[in-house]
C-alpha positions in Angstrom: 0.0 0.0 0.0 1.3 3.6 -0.6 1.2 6.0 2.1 1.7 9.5 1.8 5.0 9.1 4.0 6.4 6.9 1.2 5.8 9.6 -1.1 8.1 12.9 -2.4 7.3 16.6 -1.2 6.3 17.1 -4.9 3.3 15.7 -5.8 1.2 19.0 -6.4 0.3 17.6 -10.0 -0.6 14.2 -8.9 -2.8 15.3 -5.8 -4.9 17.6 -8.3 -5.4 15.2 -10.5 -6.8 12.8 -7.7 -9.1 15.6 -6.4 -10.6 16.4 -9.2 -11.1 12.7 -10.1 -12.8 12.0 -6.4 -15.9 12.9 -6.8 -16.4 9.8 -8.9 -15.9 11.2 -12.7 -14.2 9.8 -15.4 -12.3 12.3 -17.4 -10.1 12.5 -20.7 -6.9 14.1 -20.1 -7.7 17.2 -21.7 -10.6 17.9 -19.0 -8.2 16.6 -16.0 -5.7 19.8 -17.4 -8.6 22.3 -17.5 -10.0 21.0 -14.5 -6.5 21.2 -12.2 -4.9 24.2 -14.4 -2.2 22.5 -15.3 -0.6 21.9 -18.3 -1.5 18.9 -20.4 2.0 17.4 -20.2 1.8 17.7 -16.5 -0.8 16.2 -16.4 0.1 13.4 -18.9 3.1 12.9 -16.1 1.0 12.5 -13.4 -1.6 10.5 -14.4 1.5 8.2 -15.7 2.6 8.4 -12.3 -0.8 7.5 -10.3 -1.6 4.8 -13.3 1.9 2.8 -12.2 1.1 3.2 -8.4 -2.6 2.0 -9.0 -4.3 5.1 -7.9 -6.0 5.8 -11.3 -6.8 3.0 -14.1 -8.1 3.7 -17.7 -12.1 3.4 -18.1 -12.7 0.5 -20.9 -12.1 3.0 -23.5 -8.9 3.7 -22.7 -9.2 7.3 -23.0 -11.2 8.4 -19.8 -9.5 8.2 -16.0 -10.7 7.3 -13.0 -9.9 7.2 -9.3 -9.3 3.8 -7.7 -10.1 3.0 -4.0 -6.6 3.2 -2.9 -6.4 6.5 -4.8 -9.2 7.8 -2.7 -7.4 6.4 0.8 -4.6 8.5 -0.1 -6.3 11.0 -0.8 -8.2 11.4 2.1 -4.8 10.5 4.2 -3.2 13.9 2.5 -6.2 16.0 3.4 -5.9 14.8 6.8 -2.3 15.6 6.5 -3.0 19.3 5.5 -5.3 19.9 8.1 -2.7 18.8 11.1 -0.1 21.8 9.6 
């Protein structure tokens, strides 16, 4: 399991993407970069980066994202990690 202790400083990118996936949507990667702001190669990056971790997997199409249950654990673990600084 990945904890958010395991995992580097910089993860800006990749914790956007997961919020804006964890209301339950499943989104091409040209709405993930509108919806976090972020460039669409950055966003290519981290969705690369949560797809090898299992915190994201491809809908049947292959061209749609979506969160994963362990994506949403870690999520809510960083949130929880915010709010104690």
């Amino acid at each position: 399991m990945i904890t958010l202790s395991r995992l580097t400083t910089s993860l800006d990118p990749e914790l956007a993407v997961l919020r804006v996936l964890a209301p339950g949507g499943q989104l091409t990667l040209i709405q993930l970069a509108r919806d976090t702001r972020l460039r669409r190669w950055v966003t290519r990056t981290a969705i690369e980066y949560l797809d090898a971790r299992g915190l994201v997997v491809p809908t049947y199409a292959h061209d749609r994202w979506r969160i994963t249950s362990t994506g949403r654990a870690l999520l809510t673990q960083a949130k929880e990690a915010q709010r104690e600084r």
